[in-house]
N, CA, C and O atoms as a DFTB+ gen file, in Angstrom:
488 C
 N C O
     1  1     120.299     144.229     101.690
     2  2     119.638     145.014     102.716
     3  2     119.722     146.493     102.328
     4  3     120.701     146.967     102.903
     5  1     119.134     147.361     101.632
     6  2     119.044     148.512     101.507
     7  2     117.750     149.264     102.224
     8  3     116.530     149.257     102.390
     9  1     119.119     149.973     102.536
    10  2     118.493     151.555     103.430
    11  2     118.300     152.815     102.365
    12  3     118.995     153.272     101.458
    13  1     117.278     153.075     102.811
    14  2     116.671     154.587     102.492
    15  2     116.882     155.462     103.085
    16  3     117.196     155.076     104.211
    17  1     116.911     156.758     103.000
    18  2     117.474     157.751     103.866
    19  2     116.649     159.267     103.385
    20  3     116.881     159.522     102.204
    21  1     115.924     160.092     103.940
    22  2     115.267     161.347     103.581
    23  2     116.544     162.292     104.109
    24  3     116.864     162.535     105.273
    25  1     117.297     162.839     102.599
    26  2     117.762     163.886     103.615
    27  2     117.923     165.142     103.182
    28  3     117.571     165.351     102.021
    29  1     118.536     166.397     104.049
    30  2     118.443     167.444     103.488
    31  2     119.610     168.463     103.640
    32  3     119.995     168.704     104.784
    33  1     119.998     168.866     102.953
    34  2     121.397     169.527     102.934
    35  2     121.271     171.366     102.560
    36  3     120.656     171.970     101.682
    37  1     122.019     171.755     103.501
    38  2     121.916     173.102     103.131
    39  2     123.319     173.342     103.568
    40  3     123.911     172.882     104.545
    41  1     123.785     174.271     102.510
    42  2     124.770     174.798     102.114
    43  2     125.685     176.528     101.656
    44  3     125.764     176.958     100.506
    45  1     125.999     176.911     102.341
    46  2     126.247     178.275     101.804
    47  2     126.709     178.492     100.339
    48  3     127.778     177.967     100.029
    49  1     125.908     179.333      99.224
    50  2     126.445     179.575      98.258
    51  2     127.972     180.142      98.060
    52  3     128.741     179.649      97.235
    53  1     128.389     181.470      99.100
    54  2     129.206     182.078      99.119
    55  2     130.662     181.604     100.046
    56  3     131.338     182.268     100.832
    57  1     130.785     180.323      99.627
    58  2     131.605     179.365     101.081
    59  2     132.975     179.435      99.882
    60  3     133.104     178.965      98.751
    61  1     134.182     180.550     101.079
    62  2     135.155     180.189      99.901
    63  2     136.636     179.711     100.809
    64  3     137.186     180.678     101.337
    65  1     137.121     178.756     100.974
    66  2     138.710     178.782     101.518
    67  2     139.483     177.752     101.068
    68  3     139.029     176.839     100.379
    69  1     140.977     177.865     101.520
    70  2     141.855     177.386     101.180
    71  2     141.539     175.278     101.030
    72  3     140.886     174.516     101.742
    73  1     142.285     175.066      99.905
    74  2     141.832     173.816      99.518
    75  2     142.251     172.996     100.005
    76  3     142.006     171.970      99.372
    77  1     143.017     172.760     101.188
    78  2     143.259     172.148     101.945
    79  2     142.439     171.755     102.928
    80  3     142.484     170.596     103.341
    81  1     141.611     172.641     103.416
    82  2     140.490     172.848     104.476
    83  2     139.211     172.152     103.662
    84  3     138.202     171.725     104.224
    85  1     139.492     172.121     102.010
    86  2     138.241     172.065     101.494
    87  2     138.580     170.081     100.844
    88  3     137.688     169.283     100.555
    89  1     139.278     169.958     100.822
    90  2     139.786     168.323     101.218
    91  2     139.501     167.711     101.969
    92  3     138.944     166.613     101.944
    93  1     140.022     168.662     103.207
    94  2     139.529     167.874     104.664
    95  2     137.627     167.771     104.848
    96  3     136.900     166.850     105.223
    97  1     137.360     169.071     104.419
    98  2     135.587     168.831     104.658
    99  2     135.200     167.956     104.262
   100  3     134.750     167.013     104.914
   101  1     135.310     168.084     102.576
   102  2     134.627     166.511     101.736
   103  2     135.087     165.652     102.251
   104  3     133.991     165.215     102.601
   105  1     135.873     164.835     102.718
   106  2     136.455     163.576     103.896
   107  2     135.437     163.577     105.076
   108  3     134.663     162.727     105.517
   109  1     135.653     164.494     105.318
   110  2     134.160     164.762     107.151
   111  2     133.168     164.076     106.866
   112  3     132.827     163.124     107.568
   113  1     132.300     164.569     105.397
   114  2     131.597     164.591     105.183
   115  2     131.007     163.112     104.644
   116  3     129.893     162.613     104.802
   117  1     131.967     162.707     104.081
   118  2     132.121     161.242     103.149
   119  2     131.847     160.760     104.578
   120  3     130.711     160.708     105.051
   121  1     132.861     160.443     105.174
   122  2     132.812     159.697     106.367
   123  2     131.476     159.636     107.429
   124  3     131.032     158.614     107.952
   125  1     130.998     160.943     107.584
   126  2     129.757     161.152     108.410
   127  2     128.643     160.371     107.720
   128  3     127.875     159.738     108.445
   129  1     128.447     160.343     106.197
   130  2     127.558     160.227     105.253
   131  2     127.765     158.696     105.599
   132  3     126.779     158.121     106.060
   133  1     128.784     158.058     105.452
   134  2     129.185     156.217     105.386
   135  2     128.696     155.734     106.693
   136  3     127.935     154.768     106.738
   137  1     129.184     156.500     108.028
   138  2     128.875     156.333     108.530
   139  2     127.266     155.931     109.043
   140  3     127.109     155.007     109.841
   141  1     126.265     156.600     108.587
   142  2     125.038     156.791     108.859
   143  2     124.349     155.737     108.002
   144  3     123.288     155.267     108.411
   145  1     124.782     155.394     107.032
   146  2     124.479     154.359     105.749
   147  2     124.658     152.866     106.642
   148  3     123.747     152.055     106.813
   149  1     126.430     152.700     107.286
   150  2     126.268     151.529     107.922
   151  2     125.786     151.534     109.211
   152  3     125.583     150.351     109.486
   153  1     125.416     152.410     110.399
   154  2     125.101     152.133     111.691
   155  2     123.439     152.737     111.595
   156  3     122.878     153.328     112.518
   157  1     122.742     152.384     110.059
   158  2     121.326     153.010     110.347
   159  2     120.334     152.206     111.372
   160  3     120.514     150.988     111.368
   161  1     119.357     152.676     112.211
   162  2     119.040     151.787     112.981
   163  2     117.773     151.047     112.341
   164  3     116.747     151.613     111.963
   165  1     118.058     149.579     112.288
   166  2     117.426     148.620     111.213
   167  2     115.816     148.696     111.965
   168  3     115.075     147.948     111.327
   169  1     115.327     149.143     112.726
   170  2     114.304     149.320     113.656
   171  2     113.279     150.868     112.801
   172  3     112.111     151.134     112.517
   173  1     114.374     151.377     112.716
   174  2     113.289     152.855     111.732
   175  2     113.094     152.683     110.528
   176  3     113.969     152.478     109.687
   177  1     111.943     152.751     110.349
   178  2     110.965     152.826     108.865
   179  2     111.744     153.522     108.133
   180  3     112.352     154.541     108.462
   181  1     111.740     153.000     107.153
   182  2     113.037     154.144     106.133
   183  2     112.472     155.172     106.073
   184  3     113.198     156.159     106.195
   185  1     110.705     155.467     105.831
   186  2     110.552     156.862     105.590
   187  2     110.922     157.736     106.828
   188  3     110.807     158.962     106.815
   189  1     111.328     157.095     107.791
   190  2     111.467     157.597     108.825
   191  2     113.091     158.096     109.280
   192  3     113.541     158.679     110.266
   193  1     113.754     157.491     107.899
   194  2     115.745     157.809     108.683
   195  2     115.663     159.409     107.816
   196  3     114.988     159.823     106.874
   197  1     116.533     159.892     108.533
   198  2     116.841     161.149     108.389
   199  2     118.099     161.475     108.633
   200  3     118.799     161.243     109.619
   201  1     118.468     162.394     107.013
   202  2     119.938     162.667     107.098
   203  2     119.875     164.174     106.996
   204  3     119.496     164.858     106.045
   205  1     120.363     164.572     108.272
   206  2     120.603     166.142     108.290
   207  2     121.736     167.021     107.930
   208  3     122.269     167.357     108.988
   209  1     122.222     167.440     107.125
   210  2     123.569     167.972     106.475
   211  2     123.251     169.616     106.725
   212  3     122.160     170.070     106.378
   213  1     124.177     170.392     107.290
   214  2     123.454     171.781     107.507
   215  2     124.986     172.546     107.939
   216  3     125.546     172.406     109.027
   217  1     125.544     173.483     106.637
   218  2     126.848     174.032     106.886
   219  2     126.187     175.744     107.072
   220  3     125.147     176.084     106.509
   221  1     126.829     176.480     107.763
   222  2     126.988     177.895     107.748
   223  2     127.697     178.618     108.155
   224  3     128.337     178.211     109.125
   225  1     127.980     180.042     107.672
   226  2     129.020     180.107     108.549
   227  2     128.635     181.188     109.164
   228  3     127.565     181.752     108.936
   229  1     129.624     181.619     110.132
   230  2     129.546     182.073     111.517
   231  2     130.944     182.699     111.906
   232  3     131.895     182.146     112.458
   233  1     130.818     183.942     111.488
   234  2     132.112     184.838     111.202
   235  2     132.771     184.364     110.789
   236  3     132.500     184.027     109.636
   237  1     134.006     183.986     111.281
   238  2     135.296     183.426     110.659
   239  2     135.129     181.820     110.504
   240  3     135.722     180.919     109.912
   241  1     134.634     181.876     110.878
   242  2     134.184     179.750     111.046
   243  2     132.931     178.945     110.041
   244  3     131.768     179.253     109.781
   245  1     133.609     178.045     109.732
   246  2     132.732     177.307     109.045
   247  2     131.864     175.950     109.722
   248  3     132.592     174.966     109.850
   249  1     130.495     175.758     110.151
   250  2     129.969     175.735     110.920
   251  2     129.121     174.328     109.908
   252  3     128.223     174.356     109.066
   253  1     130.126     172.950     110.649
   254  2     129.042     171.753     109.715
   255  2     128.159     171.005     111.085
   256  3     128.406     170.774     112.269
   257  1     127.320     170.852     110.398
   258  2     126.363     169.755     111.378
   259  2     125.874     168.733     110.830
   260  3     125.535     168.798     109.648
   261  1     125.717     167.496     111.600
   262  2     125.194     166.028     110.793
   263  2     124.166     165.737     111.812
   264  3     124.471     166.152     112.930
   265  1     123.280     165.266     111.744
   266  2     122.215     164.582     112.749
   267  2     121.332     162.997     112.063
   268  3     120.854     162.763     110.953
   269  1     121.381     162.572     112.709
   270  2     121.131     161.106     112.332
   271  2     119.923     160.582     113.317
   272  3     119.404     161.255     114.207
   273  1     119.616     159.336     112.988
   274  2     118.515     158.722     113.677
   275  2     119.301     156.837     113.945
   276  3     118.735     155.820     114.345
   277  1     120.427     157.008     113.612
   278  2     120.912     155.634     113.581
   279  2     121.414     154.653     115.256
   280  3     120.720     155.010     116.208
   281  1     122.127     153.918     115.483
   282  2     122.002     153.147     116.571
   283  2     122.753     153.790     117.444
   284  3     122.730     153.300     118.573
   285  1     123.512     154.871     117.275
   286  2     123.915     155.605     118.436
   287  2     125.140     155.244     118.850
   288  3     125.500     154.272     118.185
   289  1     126.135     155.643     119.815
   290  2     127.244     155.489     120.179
   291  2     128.079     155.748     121.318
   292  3     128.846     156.482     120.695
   293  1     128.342     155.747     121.957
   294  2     129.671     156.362     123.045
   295  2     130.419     156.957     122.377
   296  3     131.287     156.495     121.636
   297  1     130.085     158.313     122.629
   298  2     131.102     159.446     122.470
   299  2     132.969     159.132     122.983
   300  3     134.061     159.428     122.497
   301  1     132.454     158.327     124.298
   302  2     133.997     158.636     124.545
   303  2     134.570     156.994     124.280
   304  3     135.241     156.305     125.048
   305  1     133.987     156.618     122.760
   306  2     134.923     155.497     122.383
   307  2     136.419     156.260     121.444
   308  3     137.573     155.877     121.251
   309  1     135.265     158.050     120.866
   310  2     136.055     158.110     120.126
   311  2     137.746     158.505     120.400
   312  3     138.765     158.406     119.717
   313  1     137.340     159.144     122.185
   314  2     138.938     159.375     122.671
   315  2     139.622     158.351     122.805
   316  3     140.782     158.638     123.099
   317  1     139.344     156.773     122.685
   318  2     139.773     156.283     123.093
   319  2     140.237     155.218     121.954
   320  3     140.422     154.016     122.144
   321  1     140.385     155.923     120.729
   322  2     140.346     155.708     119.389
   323  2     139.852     154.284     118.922
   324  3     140.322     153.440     118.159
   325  1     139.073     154.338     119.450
   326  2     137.659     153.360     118.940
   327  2     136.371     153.511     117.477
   328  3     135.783     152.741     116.718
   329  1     136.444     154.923     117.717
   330  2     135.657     155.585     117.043
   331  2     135.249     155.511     115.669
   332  3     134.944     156.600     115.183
   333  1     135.170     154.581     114.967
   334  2     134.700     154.022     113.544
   335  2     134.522     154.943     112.628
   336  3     133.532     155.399     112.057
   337  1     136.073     155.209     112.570
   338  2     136.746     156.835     111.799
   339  2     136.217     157.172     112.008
   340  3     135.348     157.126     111.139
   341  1     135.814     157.910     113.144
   342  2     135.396     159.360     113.652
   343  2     136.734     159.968     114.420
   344  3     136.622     161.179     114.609
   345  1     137.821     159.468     114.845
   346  2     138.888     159.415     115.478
   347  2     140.031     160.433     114.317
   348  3     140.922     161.253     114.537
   349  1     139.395     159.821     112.996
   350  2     140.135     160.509     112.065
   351  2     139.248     162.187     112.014
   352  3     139.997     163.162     112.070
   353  1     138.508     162.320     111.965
   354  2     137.636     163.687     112.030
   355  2     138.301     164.397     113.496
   356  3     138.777     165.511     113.715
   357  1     138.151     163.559     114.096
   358  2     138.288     164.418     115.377
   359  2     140.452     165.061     115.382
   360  3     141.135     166.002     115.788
   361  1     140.595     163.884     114.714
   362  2     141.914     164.815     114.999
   363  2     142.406     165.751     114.202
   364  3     143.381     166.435     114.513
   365  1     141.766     165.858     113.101
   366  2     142.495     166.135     111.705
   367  2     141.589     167.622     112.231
   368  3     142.218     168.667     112.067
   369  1     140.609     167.712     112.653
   370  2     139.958     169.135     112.646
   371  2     140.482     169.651     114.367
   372  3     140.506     170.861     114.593
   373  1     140.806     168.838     115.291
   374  2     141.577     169.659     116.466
   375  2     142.549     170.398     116.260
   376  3     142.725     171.597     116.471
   377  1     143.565     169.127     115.568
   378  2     144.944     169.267     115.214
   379  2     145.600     169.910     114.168
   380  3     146.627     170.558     114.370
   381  1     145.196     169.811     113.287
   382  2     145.468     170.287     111.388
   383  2     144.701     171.630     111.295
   384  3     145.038     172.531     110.527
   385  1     143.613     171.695     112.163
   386  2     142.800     172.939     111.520
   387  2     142.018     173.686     112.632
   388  3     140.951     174.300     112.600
   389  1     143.045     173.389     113.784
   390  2     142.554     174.155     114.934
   391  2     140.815     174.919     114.988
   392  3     140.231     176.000     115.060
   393  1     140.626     173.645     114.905
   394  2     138.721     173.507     115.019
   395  2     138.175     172.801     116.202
   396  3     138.856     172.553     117.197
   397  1     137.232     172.562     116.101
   398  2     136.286     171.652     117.395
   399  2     135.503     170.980     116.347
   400  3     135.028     171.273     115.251
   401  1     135.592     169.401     117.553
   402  2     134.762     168.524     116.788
   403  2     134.238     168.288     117.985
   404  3     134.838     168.164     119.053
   405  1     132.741     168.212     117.706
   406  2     131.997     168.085     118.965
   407  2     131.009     166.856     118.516
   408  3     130.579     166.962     117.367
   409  1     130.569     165.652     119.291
   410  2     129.769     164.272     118.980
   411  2     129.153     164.598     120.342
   412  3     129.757     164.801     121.395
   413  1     127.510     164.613     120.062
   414  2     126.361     164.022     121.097
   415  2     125.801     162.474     120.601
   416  3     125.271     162.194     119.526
   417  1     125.971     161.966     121.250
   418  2     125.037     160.242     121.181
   419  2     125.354     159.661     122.788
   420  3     126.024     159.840     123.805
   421  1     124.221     158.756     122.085
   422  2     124.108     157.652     123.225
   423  2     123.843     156.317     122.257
   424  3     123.583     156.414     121.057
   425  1     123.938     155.207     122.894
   426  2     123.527     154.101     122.110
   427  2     121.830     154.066     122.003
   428  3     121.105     154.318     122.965
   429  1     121.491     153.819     121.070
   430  2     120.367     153.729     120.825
   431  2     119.647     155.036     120.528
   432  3     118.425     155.111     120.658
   433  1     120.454     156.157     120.093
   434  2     119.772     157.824     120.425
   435  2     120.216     158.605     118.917
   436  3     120.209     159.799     118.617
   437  1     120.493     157.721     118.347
   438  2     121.214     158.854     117.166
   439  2     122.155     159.471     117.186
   440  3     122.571     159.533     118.343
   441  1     122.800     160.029     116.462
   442  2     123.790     161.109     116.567
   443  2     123.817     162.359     116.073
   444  3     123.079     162.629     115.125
   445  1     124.725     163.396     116.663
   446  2     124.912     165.047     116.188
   447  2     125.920     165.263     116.339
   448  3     126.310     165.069     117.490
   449  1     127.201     165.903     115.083
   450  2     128.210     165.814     114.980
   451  2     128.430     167.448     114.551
   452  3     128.151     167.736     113.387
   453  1     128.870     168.417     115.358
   454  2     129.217     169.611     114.740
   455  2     130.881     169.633     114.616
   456  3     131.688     168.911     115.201
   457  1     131.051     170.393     113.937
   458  2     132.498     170.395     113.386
   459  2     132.529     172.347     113.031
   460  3     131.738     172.983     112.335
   461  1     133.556     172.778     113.692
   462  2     133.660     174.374     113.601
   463  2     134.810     174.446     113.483
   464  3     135.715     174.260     114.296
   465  1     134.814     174.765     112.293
   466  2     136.851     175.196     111.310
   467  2     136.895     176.509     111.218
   468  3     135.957     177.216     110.851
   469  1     138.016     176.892     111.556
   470  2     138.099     178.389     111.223
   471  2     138.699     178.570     109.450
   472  3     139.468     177.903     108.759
   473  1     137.842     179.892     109.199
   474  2     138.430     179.881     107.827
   475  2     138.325     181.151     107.330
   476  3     137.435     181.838     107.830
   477  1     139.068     181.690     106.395
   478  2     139.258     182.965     105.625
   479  2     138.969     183.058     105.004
   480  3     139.567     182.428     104.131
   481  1     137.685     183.922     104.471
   482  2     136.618     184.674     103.709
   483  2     135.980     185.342     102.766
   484  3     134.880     185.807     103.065
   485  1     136.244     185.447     102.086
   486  2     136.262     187.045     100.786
   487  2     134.577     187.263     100.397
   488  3     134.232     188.157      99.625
């Protein structure tokens, strides 16, 4: 069963911090990416799935966003550590890196996952 996926990634050239923070992103990111691969919704035309990847930053903060077209979810499975490693995102960026992880979905609605880390600059 292979899925197709149109997607588009934008990225700051000038993105610089500690490599710890930069561990944890690529993990976010892996995970958001896996995620969207297995919960794509088998109903959309592949030319039609869309993977939105979109980092910037925003003074001190590093500013990721994911948006999807896949089968959607209950947000509040993930408090209730349900969350199909998203549970791991959400804590590791509350807790470890005094950030916000913020999830919009519904079942059947797609998802939007921002993630805002604070980080130090040059």
């Amino acid at each position: 069963n292979e899925k197709n996926f149109r997607t588009q990634v934008n990225l700051p050239e000038d993105l610089y911090f500690q490599t710890n923070k930069a561990r944890h992103v690529g993990r976010f990111i892996a995970e958001l990416v896996s995620n969207i691969c297995i919960h794509a919704n088998p109903e959309c035309h592949p030319t039609e799935r869309v993977f939105i990847l979109q980092t910037h930053l925003n003074n001190n903060s590093l500013i990721i966003i994911t948006k999807d077209q896949g089968k959607g979810f209950d947000p509040n499975e993930i408090e209730n550590g349900n969350g199909y490693g998203l549970g791991y995102i959400k804590k590791i960026v509350e807790n470890d890196l005094n950030g916000k992880f913020t999830p919009v979905s519904a079942p059947g609605k797609g998802a939007t996952f921002t993630i805002d880390i604070p980080i130090n600059h040059s």
